[in-house]
PQR file of N, CA, C, O and H, with PARSE charges and radii, in Angstrom:
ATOM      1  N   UNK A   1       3.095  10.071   3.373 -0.4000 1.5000
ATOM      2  CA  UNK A   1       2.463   8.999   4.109 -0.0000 2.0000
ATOM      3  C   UNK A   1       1.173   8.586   3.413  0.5500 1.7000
ATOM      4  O   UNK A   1       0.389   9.389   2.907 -0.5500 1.4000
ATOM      5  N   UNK A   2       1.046   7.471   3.428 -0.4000 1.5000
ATOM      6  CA  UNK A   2      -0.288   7.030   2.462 -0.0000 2.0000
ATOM      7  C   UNK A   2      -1.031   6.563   3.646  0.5500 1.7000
ATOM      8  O   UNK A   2      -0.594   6.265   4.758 -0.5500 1.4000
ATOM      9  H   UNK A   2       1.683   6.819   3.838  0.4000 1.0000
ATOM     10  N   UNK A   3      -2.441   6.554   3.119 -0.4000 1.5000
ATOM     11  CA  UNK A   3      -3.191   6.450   4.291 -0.0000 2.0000
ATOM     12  C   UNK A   3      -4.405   5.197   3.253  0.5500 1.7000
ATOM     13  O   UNK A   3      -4.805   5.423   2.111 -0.5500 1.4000
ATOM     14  H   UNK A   3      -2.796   6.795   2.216  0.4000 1.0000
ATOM     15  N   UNK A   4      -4.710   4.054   4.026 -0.4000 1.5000
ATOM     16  CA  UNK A   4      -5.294   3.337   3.160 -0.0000 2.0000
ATOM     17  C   UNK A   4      -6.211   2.605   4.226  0.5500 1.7000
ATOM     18  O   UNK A   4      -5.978   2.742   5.427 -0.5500 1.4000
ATOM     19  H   UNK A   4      -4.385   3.871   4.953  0.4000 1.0000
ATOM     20  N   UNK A   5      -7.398   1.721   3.701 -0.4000 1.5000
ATOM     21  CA  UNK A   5      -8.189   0.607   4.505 -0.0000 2.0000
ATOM     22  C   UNK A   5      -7.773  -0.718   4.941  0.5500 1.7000
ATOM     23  O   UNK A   5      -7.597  -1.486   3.995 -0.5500 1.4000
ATOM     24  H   UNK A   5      -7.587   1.610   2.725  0.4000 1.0000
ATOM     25  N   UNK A   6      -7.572  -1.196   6.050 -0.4000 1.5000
ATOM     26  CA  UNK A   6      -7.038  -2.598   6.070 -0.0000 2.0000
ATOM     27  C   UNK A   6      -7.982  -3.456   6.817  0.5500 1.7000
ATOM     28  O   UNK A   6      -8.478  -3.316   7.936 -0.5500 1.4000
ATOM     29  H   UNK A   6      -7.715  -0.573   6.819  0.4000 1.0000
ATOM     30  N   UNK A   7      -8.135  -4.586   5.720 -0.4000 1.5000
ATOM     31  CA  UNK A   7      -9.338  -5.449   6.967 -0.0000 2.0000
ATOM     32  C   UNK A   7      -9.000  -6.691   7.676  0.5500 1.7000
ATOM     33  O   UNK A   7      -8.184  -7.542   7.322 -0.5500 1.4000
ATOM     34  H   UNK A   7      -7.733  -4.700   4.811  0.4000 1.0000
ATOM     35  N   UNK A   8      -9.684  -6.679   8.647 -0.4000 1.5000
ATOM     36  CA  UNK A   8      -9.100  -8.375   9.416 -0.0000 2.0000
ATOM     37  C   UNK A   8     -10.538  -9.100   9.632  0.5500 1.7000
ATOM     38  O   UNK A   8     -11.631  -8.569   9.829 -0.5500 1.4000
ATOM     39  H   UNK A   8     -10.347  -5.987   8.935  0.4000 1.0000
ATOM     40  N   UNK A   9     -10.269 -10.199   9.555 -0.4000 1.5000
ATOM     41  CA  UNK A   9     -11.660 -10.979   9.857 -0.0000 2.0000
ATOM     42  C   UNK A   9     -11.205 -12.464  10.776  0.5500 1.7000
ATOM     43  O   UNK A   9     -10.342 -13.240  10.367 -0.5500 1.4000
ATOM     44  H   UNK A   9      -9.381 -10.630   9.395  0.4000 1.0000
ATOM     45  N   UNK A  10     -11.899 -12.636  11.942 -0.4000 1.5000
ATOM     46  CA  UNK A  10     -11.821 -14.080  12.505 -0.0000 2.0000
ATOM     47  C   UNK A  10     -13.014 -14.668  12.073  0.5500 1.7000
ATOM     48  O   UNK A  10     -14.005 -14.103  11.609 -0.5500 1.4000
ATOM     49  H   UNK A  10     -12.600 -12.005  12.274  0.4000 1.0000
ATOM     50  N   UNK A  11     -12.863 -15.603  12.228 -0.4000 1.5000
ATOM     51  CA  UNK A  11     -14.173 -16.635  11.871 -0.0000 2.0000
ATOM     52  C   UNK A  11     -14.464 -17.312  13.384  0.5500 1.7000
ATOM     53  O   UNK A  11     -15.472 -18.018  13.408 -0.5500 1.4000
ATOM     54  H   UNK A  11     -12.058 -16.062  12.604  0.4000 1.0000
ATOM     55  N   UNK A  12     -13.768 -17.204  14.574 -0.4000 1.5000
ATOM     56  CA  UNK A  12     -14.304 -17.714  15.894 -0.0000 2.0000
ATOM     57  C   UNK A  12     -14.624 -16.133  16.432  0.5500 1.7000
ATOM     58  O   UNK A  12     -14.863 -16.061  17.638 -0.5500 1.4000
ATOM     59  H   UNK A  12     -12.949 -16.630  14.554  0.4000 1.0000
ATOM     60  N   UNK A  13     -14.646 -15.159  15.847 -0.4000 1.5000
ATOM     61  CA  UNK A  13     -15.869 -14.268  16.470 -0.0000 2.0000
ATOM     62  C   UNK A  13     -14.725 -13.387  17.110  0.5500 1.7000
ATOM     63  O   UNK A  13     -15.286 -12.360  17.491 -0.5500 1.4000
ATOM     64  H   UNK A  13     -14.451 -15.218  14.868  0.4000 1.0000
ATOM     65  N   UNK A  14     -13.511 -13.325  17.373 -0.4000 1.5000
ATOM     66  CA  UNK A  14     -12.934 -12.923  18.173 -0.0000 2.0000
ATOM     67  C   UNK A  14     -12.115 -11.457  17.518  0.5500 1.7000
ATOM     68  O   UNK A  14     -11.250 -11.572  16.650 -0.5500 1.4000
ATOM     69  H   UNK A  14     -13.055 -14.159  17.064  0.4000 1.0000
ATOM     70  N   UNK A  15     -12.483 -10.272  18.008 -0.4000 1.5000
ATOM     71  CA  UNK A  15     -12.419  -8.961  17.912 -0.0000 2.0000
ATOM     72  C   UNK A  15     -10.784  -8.822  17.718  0.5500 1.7000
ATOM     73  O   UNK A  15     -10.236  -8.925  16.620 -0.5500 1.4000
ATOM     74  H   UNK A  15     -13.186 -10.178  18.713  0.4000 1.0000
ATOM     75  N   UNK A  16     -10.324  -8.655  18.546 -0.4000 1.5000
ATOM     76  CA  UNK A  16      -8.850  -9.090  18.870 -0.0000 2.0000
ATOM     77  C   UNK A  16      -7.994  -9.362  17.780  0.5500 1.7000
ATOM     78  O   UNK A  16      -7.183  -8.631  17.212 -0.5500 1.4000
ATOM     79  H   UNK A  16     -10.769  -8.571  19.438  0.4000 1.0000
ATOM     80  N   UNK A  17      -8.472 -11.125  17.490 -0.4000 1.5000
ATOM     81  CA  UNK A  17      -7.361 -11.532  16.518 -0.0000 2.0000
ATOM     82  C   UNK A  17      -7.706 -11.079  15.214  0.5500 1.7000
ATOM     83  O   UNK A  17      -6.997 -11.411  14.264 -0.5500 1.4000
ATOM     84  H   UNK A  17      -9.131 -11.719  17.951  0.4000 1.0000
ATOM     85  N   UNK A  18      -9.164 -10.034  14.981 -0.4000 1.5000
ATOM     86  CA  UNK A  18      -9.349  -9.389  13.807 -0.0000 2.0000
ATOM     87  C   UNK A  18      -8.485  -8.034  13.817  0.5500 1.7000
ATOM     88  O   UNK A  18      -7.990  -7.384  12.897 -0.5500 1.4000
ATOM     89  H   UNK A  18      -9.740  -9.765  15.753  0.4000 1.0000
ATOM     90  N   UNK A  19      -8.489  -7.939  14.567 -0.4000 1.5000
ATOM     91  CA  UNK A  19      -8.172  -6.734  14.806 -0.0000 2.0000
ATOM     92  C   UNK A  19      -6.255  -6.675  14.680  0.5500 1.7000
ATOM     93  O   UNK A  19      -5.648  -5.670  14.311 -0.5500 1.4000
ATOM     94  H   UNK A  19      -8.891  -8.467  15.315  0.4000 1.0000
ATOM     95  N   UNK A  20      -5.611  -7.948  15.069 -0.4000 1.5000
ATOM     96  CA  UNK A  20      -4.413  -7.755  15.171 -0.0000 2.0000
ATOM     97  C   UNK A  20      -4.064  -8.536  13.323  0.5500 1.7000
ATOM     98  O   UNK A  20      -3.147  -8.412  12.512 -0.5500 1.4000
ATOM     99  H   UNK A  20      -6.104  -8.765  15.369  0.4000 1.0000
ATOM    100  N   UNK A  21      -4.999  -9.093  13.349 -0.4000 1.5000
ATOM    101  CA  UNK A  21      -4.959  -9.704  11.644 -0.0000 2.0000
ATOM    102  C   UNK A  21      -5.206  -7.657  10.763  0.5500 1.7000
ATOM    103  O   UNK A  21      -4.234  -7.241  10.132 -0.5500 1.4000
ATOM    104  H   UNK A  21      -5.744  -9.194  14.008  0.4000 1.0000
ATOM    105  N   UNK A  22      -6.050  -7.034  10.835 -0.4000 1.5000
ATOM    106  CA  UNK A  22      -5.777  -5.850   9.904 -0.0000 2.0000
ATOM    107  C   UNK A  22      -4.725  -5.458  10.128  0.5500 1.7000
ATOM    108  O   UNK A  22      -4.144  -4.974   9.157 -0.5500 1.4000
ATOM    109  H   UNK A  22      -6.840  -7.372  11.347  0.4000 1.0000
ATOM    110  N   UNK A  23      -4.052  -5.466  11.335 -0.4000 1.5000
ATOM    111  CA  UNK A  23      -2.783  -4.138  11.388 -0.0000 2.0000
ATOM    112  C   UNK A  23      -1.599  -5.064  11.225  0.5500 1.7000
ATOM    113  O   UNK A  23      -0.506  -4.531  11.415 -0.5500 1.4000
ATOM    114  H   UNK A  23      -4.524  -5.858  12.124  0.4000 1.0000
ATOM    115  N   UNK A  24      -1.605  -6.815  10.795 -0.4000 1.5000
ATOM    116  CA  UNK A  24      -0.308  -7.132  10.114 -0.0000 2.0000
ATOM    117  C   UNK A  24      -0.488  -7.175   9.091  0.5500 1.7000
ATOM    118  O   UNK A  24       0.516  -7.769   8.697 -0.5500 1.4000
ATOM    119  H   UNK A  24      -2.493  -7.248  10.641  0.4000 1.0000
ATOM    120  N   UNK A  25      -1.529  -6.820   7.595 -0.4000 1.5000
ATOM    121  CA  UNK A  25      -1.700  -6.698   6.770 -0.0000 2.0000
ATOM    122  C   UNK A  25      -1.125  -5.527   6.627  0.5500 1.7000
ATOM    123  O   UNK A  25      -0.225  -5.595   5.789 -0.5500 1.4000
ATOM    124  H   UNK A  25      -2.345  -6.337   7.915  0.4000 1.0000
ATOM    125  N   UNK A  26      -1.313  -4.017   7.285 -0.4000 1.5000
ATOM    126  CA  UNK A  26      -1.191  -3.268   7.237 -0.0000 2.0000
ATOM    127  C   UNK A  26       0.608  -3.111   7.098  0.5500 1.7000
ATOM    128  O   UNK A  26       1.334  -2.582   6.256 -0.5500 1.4000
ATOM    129  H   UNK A  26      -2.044  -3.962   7.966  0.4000 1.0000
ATOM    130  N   UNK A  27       0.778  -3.610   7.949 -0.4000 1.5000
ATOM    131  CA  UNK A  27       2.411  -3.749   7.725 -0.0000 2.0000
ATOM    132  C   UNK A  27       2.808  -4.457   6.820  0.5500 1.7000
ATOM    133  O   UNK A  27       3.900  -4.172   6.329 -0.5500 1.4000
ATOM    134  H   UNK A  27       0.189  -4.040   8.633  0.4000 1.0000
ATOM    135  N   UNK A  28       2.078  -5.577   6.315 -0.4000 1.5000
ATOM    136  CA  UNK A  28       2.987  -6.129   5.181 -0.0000 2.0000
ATOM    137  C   UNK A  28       3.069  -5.602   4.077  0.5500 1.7000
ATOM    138  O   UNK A  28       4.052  -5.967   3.433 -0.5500 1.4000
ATOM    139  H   UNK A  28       1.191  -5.808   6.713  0.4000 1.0000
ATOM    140  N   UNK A  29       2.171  -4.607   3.417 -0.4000 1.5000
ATOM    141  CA  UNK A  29       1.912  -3.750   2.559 -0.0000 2.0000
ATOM    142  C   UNK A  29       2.533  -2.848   2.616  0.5500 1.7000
ATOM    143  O   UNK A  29       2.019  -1.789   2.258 -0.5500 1.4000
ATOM    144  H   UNK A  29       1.372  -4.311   3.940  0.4000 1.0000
ATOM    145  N   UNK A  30       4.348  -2.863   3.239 -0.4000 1.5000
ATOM    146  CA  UNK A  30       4.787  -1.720   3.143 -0.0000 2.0000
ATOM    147  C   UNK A  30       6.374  -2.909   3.207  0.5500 1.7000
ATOM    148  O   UNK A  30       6.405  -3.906   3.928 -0.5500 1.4000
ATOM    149  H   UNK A  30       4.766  -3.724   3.530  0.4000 1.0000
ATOM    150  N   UNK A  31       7.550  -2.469   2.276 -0.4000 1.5000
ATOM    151  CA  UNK A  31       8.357  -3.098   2.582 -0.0000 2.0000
ATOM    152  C   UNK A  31       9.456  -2.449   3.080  0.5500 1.7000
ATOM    153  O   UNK A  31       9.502  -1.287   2.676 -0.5500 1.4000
ATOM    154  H   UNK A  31       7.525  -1.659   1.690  0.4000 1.0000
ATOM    155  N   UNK A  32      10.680  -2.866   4.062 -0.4000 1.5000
ATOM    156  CA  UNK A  32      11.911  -2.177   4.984 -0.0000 2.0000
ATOM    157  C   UNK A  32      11.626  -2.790   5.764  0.5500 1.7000
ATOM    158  O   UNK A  32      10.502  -3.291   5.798 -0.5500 1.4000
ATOM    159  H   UNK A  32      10.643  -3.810   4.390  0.4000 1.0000
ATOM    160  N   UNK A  33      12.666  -3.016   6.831 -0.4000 1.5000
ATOM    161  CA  UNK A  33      12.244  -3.434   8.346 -0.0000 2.0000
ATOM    162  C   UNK A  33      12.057  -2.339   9.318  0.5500 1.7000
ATOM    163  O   UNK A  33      12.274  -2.666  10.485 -0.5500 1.4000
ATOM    164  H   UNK A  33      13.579  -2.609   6.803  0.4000 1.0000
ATOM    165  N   UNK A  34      11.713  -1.145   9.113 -0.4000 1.5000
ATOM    166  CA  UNK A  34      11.249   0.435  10.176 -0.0000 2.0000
ATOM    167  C   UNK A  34       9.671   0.423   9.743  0.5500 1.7000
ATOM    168  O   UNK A  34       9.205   1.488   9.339 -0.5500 1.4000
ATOM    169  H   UNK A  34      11.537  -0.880   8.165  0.4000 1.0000
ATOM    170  N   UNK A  35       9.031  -0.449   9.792 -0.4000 1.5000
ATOM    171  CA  UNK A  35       7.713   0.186   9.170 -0.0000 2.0000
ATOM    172  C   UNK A  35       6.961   0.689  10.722  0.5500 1.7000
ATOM    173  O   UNK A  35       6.998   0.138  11.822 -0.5500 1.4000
ATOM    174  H   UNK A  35       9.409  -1.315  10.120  0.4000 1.0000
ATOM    175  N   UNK A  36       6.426   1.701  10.363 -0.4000 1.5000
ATOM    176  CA  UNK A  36       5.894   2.516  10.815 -0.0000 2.0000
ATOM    177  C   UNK A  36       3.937   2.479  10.548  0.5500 1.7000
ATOM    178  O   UNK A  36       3.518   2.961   9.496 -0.5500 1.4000
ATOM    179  H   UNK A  36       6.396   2.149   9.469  0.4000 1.0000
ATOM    180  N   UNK A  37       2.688   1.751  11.809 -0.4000 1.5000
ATOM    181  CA  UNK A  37       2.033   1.769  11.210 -0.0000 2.0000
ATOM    182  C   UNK A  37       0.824   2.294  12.890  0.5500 1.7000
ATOM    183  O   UNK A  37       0.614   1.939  14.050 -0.5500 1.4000
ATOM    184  H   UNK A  37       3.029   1.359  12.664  0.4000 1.0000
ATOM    185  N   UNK A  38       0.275   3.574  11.623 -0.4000 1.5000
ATOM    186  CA  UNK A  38      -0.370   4.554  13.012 -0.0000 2.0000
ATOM    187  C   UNK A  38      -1.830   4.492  11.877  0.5500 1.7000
ATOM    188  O   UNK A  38      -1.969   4.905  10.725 -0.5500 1.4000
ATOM    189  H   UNK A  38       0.446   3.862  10.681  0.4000 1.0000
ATOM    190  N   UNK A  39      -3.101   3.526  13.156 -0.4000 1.5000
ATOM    191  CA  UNK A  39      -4.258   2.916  12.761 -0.0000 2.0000
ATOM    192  C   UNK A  39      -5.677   3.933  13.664  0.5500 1.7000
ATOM    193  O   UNK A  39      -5.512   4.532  14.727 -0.5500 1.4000
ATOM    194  H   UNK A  39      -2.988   3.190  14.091  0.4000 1.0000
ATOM    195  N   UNK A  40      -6.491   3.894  13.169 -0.4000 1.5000
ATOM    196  CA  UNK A  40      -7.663   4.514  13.686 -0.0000 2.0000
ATOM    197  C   UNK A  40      -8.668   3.118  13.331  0.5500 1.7000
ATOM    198  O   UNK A  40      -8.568   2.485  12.280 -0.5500 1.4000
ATOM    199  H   UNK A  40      -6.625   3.407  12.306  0.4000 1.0000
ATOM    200  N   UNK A  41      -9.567   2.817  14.350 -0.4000 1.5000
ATOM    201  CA  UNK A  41     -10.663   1.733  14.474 -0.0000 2.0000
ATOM    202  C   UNK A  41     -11.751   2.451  13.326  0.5500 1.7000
ATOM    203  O   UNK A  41     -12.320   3.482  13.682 -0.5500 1.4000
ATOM    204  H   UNK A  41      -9.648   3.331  15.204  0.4000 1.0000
ATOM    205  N   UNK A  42     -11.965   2.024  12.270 -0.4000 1.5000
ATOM    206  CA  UNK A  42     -12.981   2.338  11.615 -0.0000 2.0000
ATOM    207  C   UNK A  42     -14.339   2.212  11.251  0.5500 1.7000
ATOM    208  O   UNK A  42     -15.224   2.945  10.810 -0.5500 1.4000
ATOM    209  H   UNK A  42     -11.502   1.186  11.981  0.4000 1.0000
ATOM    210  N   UNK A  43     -14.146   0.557  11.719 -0.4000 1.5000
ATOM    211  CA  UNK A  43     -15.418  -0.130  11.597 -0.0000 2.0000
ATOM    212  C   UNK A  43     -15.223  -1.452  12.398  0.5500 1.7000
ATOM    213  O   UNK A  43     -14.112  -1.961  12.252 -0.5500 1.4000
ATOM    214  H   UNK A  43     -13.427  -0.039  12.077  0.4000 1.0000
ATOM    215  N   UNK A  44     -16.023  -2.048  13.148 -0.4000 1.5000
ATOM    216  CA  UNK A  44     -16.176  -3.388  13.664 -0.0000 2.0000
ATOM    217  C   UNK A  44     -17.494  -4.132  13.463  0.5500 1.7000
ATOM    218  O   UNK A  44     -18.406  -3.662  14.144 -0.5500 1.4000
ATOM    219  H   UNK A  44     -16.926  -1.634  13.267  0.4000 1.0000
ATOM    220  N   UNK A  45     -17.811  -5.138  12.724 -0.4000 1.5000
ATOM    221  CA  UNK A  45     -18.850  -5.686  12.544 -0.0000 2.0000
ATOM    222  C   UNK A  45     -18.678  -7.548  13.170  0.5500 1.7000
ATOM    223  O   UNK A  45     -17.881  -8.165  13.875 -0.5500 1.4000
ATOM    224  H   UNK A  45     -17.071  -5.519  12.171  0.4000 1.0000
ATOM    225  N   UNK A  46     -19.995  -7.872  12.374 -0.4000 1.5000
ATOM    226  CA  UNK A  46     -19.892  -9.782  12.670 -0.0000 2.0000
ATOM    227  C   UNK A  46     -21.404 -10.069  12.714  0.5500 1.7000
ATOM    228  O   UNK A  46     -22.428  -9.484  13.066 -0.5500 1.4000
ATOM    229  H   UNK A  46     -20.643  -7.370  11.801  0.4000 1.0000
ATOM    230  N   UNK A  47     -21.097 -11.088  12.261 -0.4000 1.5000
ATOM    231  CA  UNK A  47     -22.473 -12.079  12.540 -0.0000 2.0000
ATOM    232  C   UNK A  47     -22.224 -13.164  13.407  0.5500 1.7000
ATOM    233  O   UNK A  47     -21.140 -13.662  13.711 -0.5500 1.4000
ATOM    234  H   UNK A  47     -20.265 -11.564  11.975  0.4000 1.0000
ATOM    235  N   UNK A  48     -23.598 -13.528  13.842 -0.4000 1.5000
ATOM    236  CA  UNK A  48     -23.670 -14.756  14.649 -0.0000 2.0000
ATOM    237  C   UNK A  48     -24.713 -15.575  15.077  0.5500 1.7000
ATOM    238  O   UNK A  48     -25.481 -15.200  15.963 -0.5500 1.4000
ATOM    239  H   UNK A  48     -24.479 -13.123  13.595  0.4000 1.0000
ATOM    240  N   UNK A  49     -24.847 -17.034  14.342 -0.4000 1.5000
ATOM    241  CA  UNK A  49     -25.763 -17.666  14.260 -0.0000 2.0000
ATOM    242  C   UNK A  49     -26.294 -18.213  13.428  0.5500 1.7000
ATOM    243  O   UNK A  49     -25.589 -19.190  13.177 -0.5500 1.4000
ATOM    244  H   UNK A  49     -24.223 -17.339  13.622  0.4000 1.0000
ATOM    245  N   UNK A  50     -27.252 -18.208  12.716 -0.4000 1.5000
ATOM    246  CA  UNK A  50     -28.538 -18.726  11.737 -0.0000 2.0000
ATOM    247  C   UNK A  50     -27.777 -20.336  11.287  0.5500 1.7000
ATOM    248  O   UNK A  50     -26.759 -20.883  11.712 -0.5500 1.4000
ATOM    249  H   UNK A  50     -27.825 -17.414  12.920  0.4000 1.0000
ATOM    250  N   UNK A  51     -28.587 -20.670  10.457 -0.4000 1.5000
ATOM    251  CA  UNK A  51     -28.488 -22.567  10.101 -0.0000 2.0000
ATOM    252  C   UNK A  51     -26.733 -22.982   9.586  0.5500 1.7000
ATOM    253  O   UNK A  51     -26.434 -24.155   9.363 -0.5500 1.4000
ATOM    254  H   UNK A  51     -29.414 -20.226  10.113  0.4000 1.0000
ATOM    255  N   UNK A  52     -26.000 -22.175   9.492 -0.4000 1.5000
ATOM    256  CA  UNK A  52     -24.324 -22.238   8.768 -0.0000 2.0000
ATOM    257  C   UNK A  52     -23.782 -22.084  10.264  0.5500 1.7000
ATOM    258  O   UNK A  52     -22.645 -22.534  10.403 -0.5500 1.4000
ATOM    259  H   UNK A  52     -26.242 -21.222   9.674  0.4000 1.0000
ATOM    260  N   UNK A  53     -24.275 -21.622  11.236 -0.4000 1.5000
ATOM    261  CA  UNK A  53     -23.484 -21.547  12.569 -0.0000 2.0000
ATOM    262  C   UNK A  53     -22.457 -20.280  12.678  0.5500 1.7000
ATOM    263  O   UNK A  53     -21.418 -20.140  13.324 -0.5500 1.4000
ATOM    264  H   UNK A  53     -25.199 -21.256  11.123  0.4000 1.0000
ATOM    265  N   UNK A  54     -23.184 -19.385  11.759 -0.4000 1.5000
ATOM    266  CA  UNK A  54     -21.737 -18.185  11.946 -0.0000 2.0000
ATOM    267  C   UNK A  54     -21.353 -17.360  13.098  0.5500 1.7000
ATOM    268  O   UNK A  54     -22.146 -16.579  13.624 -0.5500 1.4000
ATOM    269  H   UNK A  54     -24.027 -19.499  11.234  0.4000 1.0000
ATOM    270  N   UNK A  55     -19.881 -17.563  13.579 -0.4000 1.5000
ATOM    271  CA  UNK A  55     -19.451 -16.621  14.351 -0.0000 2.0000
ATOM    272  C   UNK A  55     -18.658 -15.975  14.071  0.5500 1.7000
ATOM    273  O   UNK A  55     -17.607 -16.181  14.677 -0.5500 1.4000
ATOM    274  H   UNK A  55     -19.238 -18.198  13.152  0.4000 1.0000
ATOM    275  N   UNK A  56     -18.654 -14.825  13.014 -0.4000 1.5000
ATOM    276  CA  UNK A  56     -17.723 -13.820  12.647 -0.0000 2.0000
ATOM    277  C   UNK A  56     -17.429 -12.941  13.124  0.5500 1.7000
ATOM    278  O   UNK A  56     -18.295 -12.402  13.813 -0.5500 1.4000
ATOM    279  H   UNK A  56     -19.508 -14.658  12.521  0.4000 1.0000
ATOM    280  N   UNK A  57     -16.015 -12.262  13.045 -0.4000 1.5000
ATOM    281  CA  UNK A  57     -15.953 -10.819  13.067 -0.0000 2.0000
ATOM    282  C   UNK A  57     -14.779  -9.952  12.282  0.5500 1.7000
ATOM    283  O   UNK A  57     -13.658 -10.362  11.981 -0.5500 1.4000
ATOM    284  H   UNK A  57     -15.311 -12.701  12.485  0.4000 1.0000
ATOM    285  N   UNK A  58     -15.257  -8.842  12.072 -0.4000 1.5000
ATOM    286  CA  UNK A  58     -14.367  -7.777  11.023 -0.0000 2.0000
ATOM    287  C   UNK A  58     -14.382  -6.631  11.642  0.5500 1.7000
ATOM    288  O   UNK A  58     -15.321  -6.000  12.128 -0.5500 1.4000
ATOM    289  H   UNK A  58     -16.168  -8.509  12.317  0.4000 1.0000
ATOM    290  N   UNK A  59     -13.103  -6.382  11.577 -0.4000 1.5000
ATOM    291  CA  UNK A  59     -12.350  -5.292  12.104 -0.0000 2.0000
ATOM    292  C   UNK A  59     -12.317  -4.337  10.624  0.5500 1.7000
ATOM    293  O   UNK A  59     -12.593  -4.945   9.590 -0.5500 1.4000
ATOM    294  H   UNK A  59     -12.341  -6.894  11.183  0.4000 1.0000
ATOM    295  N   UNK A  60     -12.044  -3.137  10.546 -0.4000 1.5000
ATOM    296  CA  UNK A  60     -11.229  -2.249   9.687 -0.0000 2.0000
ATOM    297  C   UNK A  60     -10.509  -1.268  10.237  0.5500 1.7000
ATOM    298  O   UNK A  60     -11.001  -0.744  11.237 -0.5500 1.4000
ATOM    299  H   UNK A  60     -11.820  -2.643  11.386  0.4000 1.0000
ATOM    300  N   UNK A  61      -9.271  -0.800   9.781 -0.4000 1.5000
ATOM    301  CA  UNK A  61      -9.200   0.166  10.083 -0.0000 2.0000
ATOM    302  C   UNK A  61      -7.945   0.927   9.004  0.5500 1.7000
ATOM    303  O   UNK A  61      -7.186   0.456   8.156 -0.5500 1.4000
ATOM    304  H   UNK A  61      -8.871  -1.226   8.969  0.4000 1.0000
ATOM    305  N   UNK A  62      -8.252   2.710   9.679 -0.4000 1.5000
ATOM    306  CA  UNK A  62      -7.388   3.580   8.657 -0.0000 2.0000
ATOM    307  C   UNK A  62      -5.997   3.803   8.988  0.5500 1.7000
ATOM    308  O   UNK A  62      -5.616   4.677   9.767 -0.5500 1.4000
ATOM    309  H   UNK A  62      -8.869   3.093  10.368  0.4000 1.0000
ATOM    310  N   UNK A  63      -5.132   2.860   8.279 -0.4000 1.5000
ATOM    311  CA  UNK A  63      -3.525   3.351   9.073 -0.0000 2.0000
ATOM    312  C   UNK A  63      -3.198   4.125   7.445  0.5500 1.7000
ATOM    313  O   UNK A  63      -3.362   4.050   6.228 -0.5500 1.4000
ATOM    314  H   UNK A  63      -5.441   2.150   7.646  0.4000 1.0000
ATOM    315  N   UNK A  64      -2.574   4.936   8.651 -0.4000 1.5000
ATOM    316  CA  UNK A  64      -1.276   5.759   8.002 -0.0000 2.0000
ATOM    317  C   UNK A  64       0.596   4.927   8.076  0.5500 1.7000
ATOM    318  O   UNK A  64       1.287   4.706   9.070 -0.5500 1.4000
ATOM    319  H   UNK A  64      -2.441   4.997   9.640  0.4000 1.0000
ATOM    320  N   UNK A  65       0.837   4.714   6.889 -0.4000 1.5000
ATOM    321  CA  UNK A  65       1.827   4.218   6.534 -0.0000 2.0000
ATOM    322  C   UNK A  65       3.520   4.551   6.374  0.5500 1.7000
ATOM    323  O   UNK A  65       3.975   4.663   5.236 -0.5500 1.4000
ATOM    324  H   UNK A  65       0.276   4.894   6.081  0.4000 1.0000
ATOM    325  N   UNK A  66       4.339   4.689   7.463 -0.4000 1.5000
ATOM    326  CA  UNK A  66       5.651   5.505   6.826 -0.0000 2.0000
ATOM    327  C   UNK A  66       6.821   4.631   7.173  0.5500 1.7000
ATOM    328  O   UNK A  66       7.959   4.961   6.836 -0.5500 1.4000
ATOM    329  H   UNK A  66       3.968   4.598   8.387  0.4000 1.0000
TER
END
């Protein structure tokens, strides 16, 4: 089982669709149709505000791959 970093990022700030954006990366990085993908929350960050208007957010996390 390989165990690797996967990141997701929204740009409307929203945790969630970062979060469901790392763990289909996570799956696509593995090819068969049984993929198997077991994630631990690693990191959650984001900005929000200053003169560019940013509302980000980034998810990471550690899946194990089989």
């Amino acid at each position: 089982m390989a165990v690797k970093l996967f990141r997701g990022t929204s740009k409307t700030g929203n945790v969630q669709k970062a979060l469901e954006a790392a763990i289909k990366a996570a799956q696509q990085s593995v090819t068969g149709a049984d993929r198997l993908v077991e994630w631990t929350l690693k990191e959650v960050s984001g900005r929000q505000g200053g003169s560019a208007g940013f509302h980000d957010a980034t998810v990471v996390i550690r899946a194990k791959i089989s």
